[in-house]
N, C-alpha and C positions, 0 to 999 in steps of 0.2 A: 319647364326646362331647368331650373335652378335644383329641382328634387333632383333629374337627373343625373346632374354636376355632382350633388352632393350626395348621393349613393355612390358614384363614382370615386367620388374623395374617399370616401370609406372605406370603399375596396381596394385602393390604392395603399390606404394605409395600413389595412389587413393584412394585406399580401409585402408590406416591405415588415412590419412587425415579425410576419411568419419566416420571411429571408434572415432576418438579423435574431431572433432567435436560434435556428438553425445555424448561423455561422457561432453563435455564441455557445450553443451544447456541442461545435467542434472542437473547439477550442480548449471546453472543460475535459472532454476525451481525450483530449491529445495529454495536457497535466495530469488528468489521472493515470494513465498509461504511463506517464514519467515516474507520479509518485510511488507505484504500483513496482516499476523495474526497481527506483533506489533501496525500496524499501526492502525486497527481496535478497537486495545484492548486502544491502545491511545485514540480515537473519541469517545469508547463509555467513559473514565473517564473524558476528557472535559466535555460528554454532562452531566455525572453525576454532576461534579462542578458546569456548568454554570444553572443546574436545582434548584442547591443547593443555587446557589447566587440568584436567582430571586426574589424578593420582594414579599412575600405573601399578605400584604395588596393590595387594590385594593384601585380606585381612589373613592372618595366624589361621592355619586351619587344625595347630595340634599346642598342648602347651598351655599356659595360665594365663598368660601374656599375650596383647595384642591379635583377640579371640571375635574382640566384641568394638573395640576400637583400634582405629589405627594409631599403633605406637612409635610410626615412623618419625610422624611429623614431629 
């Protein structure tokens, strides 16, 4: 009877292992889906700044001057 018992134990604690894993890789899902959005929402306002920074003039297309470099800045 005592095998019993303690095959029983086993399985009891199998089964709450495999419960509290499962509640634990929801939990990393749900963070990664967070980190996942922030980080997105990060890359797109980079790309909005470094869109913002870019120099609208374009280079000299005739001339000696400002051909090869921009002579703006």
């Amino acid at each position: 009877m005592s095998e019993v018992c303690q095959v029983d134990t086993s399985v009891n604690a199998t089964v709450s292992m495999a419960l509290t894993l499962q509640q634990y890789n929801a939990g990393q899902q749900a963070q990664m889906s967070l980190l996942k959005d922030a980080l997105e929402i990060q890359a797109n306002q980079v790309s909005e700044i470094m869109a913002s920074a870019a120099p609208k003039d374009s280079l000299a297309s005739t001339g000696t001057i400002g051909t090869r470099i921009n002579a703006y800045a």
